[in-house]
C-alpha positions as CSV (number, residue, x, y, z in Angstrom):
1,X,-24.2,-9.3,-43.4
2,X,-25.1,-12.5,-41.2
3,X,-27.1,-11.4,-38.3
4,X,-25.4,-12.1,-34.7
5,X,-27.4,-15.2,-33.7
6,X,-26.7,-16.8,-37.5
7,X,-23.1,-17.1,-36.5
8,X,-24.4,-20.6,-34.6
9,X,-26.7,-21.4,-37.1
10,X,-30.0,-19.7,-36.1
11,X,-31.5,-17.7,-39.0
12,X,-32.6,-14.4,-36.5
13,X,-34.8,-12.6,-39.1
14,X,-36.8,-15.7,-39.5
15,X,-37.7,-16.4,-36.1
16,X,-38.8,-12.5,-35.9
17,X,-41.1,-12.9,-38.4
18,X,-43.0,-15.7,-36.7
19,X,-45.9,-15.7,-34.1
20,X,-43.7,-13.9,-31.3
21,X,-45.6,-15.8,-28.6
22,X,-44.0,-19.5,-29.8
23,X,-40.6,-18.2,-29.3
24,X,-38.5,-20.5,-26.3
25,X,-37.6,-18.4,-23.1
26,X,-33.9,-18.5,-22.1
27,X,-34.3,-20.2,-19.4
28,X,-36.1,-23.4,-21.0
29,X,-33.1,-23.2,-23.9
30,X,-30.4,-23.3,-21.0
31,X,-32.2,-26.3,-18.8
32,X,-32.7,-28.0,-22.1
33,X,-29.6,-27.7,-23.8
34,X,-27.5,-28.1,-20.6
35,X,-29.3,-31.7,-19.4
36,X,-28.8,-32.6,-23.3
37,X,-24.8,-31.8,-22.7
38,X,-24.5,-33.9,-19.3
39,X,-26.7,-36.7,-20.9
40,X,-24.4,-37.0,-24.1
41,X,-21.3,-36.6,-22.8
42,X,-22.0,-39.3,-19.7
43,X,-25.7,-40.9,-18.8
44,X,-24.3,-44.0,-17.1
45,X,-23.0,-42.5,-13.4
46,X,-20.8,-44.9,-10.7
47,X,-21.1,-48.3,-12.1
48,X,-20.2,-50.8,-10.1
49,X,-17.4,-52.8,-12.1
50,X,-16.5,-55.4,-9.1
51,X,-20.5,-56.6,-9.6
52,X,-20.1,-59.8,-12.0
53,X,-23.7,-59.2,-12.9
54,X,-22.0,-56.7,-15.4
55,X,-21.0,-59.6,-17.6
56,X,-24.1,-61.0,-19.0
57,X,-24.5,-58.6,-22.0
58,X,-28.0,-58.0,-22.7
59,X,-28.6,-57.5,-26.2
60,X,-32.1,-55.2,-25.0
61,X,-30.0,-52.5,-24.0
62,X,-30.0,-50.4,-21.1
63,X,-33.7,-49.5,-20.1
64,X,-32.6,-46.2,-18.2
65,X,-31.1,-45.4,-21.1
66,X,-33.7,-45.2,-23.4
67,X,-36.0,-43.9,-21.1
68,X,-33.5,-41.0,-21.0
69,X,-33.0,-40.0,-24.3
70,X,-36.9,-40.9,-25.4
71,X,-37.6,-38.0,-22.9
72,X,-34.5,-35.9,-23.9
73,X,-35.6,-36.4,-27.6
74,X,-38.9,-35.2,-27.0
75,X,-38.2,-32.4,-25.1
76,X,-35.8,-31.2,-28.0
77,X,-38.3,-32.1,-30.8
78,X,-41.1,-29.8,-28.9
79,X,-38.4,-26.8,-29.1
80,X,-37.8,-27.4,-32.3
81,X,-41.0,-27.9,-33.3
82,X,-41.8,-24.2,-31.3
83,X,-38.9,-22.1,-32.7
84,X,-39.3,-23.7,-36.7
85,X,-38.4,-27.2,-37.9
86,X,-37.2,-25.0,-41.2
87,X,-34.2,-24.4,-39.5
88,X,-32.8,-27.7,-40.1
89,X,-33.3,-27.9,-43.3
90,X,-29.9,-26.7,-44.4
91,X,-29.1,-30.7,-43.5
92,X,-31.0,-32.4,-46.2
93,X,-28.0,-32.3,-47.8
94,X,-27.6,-35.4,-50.6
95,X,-24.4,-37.1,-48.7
96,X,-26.5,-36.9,-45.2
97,X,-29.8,-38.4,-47.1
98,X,-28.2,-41.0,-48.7
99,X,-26.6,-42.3,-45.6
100,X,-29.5,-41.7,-43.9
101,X,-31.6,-44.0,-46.6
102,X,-28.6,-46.8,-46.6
103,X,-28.3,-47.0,-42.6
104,X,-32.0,-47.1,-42.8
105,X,-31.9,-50.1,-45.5
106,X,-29.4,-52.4,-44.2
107,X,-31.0,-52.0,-40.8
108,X,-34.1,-53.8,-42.3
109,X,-32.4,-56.2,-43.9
110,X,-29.9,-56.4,-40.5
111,X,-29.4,-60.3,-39.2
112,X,-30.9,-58.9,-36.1
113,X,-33.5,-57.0,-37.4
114,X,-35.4,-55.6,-33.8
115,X,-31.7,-54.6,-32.5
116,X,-30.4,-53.0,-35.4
117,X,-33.9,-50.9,-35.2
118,X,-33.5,-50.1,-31.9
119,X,-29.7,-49.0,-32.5
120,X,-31.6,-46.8,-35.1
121,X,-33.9,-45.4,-33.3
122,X,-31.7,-44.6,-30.4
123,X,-28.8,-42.6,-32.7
124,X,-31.5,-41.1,-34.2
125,X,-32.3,-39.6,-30.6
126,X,-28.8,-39.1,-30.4
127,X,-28.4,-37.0,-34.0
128,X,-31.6,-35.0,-33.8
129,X,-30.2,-33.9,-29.9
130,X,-27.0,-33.0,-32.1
131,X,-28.6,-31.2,-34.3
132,X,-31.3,-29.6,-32.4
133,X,-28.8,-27.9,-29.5
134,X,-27.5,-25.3,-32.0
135,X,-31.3,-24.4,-32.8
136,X,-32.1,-23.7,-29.5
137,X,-28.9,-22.1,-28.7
138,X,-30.4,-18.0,-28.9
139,X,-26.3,-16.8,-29.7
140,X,-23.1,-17.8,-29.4
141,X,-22.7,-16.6,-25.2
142,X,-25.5,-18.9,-24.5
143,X,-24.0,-21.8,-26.0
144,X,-20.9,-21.5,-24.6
145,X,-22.4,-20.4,-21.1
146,X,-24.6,-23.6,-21.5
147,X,-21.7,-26.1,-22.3
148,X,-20.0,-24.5,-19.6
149,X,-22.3,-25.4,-17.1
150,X,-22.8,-29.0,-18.6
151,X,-19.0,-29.3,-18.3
152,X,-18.7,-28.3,-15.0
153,X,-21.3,-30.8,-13.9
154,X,-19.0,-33.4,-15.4
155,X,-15.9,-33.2,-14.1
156,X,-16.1,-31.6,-10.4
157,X,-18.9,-34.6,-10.1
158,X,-15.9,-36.7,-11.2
159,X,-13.6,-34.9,-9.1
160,X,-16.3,-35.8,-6.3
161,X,-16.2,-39.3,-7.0
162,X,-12.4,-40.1,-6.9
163,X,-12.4,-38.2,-3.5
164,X,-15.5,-39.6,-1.5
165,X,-16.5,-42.9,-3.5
166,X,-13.2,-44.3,-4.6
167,X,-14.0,-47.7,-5.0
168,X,-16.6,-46.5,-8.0
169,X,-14.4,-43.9,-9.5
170,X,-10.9,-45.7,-9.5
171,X,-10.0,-48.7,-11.0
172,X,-9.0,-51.6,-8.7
173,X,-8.0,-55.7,-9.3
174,X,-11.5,-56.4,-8.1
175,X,-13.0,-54.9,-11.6
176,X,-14.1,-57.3,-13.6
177,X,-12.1,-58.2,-17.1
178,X,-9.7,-55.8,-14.8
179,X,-6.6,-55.0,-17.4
180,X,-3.4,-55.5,-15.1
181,X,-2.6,-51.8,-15.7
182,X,-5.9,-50.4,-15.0
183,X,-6.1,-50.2,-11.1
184,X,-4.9,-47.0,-10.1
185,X,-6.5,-45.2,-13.0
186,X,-9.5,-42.6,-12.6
187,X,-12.6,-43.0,-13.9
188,X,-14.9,-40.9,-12.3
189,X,-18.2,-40.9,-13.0
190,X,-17.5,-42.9,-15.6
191,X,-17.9,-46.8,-16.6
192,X,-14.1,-46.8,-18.2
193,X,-10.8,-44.9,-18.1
194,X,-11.1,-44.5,-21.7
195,X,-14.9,-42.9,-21.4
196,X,-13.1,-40.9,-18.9
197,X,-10.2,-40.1,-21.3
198,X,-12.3,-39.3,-24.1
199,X,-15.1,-37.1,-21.8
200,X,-12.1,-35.2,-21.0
201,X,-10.6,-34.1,-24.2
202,X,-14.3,-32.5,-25.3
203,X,-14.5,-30.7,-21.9
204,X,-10.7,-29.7,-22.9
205,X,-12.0,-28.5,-26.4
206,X,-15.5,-27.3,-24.7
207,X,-13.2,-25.0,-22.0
208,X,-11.2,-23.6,-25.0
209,X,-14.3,-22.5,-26.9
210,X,-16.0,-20.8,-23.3
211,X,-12.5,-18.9,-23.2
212,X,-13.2,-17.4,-26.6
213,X,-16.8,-17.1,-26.4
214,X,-18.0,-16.0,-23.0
215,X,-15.2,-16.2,-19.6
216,X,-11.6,-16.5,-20.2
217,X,-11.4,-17.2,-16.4
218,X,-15.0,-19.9,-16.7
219,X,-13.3,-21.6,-19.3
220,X,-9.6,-22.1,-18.8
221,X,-10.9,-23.4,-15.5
222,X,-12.6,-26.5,-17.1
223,X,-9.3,-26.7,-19.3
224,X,-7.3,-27.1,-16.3
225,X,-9.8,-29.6,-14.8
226,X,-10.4,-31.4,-17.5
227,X,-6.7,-31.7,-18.6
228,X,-6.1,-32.9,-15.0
229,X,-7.9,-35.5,-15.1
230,X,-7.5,-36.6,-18.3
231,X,-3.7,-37.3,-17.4
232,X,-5.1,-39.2,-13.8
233,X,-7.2,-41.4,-16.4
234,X,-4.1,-42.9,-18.0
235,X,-6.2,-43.1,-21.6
236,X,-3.2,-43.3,-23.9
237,X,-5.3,-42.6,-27.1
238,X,-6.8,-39.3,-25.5
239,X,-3.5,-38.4,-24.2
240,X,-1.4,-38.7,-27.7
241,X,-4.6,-37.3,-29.5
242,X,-5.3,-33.9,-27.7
243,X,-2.3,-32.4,-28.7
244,X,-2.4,-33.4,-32.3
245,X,-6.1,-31.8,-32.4
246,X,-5.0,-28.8,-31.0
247,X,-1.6,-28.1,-33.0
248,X,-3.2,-29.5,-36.3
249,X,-6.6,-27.0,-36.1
250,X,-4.2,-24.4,-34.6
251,X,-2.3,-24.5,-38.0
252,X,-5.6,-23.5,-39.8
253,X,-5.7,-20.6,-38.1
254,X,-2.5,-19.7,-40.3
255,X,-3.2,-21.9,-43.4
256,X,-6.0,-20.5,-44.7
257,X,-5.9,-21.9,-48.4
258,X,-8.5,-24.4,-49.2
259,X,-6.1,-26.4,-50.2
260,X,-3.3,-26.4,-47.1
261,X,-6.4,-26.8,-44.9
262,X,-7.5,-30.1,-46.4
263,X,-4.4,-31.8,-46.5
264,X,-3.8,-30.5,-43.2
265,X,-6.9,-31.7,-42.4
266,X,-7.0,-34.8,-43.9
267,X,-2.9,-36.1,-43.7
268,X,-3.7,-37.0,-40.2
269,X,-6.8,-39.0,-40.8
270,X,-5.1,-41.0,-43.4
271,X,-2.2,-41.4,-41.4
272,X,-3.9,-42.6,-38.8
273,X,-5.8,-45.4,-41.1
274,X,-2.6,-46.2,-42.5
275,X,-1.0,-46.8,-38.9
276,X,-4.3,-48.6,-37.6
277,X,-5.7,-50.4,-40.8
278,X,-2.8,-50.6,-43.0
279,X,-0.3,-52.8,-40.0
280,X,-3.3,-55.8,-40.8
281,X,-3.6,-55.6,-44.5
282,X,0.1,-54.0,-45.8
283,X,2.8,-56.0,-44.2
284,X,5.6,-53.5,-44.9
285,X,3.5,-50.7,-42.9
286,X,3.2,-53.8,-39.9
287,X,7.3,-54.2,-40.7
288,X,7.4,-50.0,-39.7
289,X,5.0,-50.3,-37.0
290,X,7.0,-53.4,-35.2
291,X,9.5,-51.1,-35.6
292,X,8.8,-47.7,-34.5
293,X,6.2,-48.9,-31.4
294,X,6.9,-51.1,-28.4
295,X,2.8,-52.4,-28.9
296,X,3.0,-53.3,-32.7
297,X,-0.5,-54.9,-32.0
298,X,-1.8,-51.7,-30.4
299,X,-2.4,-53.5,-27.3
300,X,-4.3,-56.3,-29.3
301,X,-6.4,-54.0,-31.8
302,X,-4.6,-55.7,-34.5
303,X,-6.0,-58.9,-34.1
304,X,-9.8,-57.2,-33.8
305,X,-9.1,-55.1,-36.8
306,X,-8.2,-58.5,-38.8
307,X,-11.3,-60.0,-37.9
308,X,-12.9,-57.9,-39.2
309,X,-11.7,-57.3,-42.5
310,X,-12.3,-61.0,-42.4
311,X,-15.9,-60.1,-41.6
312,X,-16.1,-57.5,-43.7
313,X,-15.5,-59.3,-47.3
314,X,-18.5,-62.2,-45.9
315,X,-21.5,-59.3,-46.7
316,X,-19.2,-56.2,-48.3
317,X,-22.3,-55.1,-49.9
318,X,-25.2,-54.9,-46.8
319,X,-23.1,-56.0,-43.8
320,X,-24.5,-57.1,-40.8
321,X,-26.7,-54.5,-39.7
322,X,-26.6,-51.7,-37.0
323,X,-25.1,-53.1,-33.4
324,X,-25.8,-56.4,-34.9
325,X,-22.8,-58.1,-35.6
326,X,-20.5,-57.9,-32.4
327,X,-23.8,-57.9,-29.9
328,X,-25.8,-61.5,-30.7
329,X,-24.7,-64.8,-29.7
330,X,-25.5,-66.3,-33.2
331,X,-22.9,-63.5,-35.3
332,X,-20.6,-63.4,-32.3
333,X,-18.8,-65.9,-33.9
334,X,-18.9,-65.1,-37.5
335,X,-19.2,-69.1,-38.7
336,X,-16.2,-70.0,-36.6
337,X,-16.0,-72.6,-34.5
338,X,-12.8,-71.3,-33.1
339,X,-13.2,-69.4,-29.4
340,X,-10.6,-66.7,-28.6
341,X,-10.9,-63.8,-27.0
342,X,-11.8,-61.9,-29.9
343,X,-15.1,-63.2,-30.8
344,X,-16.0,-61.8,-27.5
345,X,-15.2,-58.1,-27.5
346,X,-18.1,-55.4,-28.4
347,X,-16.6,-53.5,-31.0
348,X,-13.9,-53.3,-33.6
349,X,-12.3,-50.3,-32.0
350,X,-12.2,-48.5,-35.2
351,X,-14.9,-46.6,-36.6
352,X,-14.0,-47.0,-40.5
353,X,-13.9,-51.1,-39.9
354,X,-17.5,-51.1,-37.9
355,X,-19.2,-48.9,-40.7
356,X,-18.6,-51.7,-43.0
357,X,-20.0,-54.3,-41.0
358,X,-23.0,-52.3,-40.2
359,X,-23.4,-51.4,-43.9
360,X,-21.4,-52.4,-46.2
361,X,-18.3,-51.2,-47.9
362,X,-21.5,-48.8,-50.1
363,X,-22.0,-47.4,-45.8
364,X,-18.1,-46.8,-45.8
365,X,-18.1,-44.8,-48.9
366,X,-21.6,-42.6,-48.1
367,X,-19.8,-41.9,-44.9
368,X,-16.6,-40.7,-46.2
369,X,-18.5,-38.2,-48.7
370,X,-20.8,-37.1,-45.8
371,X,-18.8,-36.9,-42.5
372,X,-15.2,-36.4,-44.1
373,X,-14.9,-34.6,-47.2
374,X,-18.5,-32.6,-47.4
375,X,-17.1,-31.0,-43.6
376,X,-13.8,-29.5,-45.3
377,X,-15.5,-28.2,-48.2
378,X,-18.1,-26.6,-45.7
379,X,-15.4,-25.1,-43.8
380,X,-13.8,-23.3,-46.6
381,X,-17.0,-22.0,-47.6
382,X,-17.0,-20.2,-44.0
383,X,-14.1,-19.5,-43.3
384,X,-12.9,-18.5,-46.7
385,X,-9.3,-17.6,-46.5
386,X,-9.5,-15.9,-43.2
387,X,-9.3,-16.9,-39.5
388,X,-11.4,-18.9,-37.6
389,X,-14.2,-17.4,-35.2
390,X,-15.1,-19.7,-32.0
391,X,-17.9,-21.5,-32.8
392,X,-16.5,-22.3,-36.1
393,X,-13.3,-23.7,-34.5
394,X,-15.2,-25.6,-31.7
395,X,-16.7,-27.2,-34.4
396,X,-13.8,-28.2,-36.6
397,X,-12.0,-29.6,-33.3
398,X,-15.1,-32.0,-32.3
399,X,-15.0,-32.7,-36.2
400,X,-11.0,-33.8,-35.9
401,X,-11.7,-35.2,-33.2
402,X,-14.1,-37.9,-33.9
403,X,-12.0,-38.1,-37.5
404,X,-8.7,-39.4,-36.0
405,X,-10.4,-41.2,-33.1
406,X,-12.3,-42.9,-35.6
407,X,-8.7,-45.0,-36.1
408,X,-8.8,-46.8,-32.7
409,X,-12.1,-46.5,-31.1
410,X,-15.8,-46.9,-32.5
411,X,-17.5,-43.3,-32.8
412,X,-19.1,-43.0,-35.6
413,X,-23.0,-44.2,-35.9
414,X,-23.3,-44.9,-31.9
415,X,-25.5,-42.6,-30.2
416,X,-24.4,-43.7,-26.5
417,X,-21.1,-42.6,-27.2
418,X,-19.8,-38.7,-26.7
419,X,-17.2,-38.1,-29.1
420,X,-20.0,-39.5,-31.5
421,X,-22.4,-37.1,-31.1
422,X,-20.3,-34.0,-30.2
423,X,-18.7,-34.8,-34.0
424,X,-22.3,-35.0,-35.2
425,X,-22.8,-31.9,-33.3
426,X,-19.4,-30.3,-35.6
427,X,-20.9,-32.0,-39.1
428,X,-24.3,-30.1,-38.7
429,X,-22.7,-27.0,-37.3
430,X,-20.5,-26.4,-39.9
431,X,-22.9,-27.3,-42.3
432,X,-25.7,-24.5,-40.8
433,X,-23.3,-22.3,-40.9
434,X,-22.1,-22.5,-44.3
435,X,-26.0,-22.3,-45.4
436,X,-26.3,-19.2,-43.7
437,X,-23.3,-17.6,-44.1
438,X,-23.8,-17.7,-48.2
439,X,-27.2,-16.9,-47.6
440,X,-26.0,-13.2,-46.0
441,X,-23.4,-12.9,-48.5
442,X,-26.2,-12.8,-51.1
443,X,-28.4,-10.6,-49.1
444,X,-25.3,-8.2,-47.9
């Protein structure tokens, strides 16, 4: 059998057999892990969004920012370094390298070569903290213990926020590129509603797994909390998608066949790409759409998403580089000389569409192998045809979670963003624990 601390992903028997004095005490795996939690889920507190100064984009990035996770990435990489870089090594998986080696490849030959490095280096930071949390994690208690800490930072500081600094937790008119149905919504410590939204749902998921982990009290607390403010936030997208995470990896708990589970798994992602993607390119599907949805346009998605595509078929092959095509005045435009309001927006607010531009549709496919179908095959391999345990259910909600978010927002290859890193987090996780898992089969 798997010893106790494997079931995160933490092969016990070989940390006893090394030098006992480089093992990490729990109290430096707590501080480190929980500061990681706090900085991935939010590092930018109370911005100001009435200051104007907000709208000159720098394309240098934020220099608190990078001091952050420079110092958060070194912090991890000594623990690793202390308890055994071999316990990552169940990643070097082909899919991972390969996109690894692509991302790495169309960064150098990126239009904007120094930004598209320092997107690189910075989700580097971002996947190595992902990664490196379930090493220094001692069990599954501590993990959950930890996250629940780190959660509880989050939202009573957002709590905090709405009740004795209003003006930089709510939305009001004064905000800048203010939405006329944003004032009113909660933010918190956040610098959108949909940051907020999207923060919330993990804590959500985070308060389920510290239910089944460590405090059934501790954790449906941050449920509560969390699900509170999530429905103050007004994020539509978070709102419709919790429940669909839930019911869907609830199911699996009761499907258990390889089979059932990946379609299960995997209708809803496809669905969702058909719904998203599919209402620009297939004009019956847009026909549906207009019909089913008062917002055929998904409040003016469509019109990004078709960009693009546009985009897109330009460089199919390399793309445009990491952060490099939405985030430089020369690219902005994309050889039009026509202004609207979409040459000015930051993203493609879907995931599947902005992995093309970075890297071609050769990115799209490495990333499909990788993150989508090498995760379902992992979980069958753990779970076989039985229930789900915790840890492996926390990680197949952050998994379906970045999956069908992945339709309308961009989380996939962005290390500032939090449903990014926590479905990084889920890839690896399941992934560790698969490796281990057969490995005390064998030796059982």
């Amino acid at each position: 059998m798997a010893s106790a601390d494997a079931a995160i992903g933490i092969p016990a028997e070989g940390r006893q057999q090394g030098i006992a004095g480089r093992d990490v005490p729990d109290v430096l795996r707590v501080l480190l892990n929980g500061a990681v939690f706090v900085l991935l889920w939010n590092h930018v507190w109370l911005k100001d969004l009435s200051d104007r100064s907000i709208l000159a984009a720098s394309e240098d990035g934020s220099l608190l920012t990078q001091v952050l996770f420079l110092a958060a990435g070194a912090a991890m990489a000594a623990a690793i370094h202390r308890i055994g870089v071999r316990h990552l090594r169940p990643l070097m998986t082909r899919p991972l390298l390969l996109c690894a080696l692509w991302l790495g490849l169309t960064t150098l030959l990126s239009i904007e070569p120094g930004l598209s490095l320092r997107r690189l280096a910075l989700f580097a930071i971002a996947a190595m903290l992902s990664a490196g949390v379930l090493i220094v994690a001692r069990s599954p208690r501590q993990l959950a213990l930890t996250m629940a800490g780190a959660a509880l930072v989050i939202v009573l500081s957002s709590y905090l926020a709405v009740a004795f600094v209003p003006s930089l937790a709510i939305h009001s008119a004064f905000d800048v590129n203010s939405d006329p149905s944003h004032p009113g919504l909660w933010r918190g410590i956040f610098p959108q509603k949909n940051e907020a939204g999207a923060a919330m749902v993990i804590l959500v998921i985070v308060g389920l797994y510290v239910a089944s982990a460590a405090s059934r009290l501790l954790g449906w607390g941050i449920v509560l909390l969390a699900a509170g403010f999530l429905v103050a936030s007004g994020s539509k997208t978070a709102i419709l998608l919790l429940p669909v995470i839930l019911a869907t990896t609830g199911l699996c708990q009761i499907l258990t066949g390889g089979l059932a589970r990946g379609l299960l798994l995997l209708g809803p992602v496809v669905g969702f790409s058909l719904i998203s993607i599919g209402s620009v390119l297939v004009p019956p599907i847009q026909d549906a759409v207009g019909a089913l949805l008062t917002d055929a346009t998904f409040t003016g998605r469509s019109e990004i998403w078709q960009f693009a595509i546009d985009n897109i078929l330009i460089r199919p092959w390399r793309g445009w580089g990491l952060g490099a095509f939405w985030m430089t005045e020369r690219t902005m435009y994309a050889g039009s000389e026509e202004l609207t309001w979409v040459n000015t927006v930051d993203h493609a607010h879907n995931a599947y569409l902005d992995t093309a531009l970075i890297g071609g549709l050769p990115l799209l496919a490495l990333t499909v192998a990788a993150f989508v179908l090498a995760p379902v095959r992992d979980l069958q391999r753990v779970a076989g045809g039985g229930r789900l345990d915790a840890e492996t259910l926390l990680f197949l909600r952050f998994w379906f979670l970045g999956l069908v978010s992945a339709s309308f927002e961009t989380v996939l290859y962005n290390g500032n963003n939090a449903t990014c890193c926590m479905f990084m987090m889920a890839v690896f996780g399941l992934r560790l624990r698969t490796r281990y898992a057969l490995a005390g089969n064998r030796g059982g």
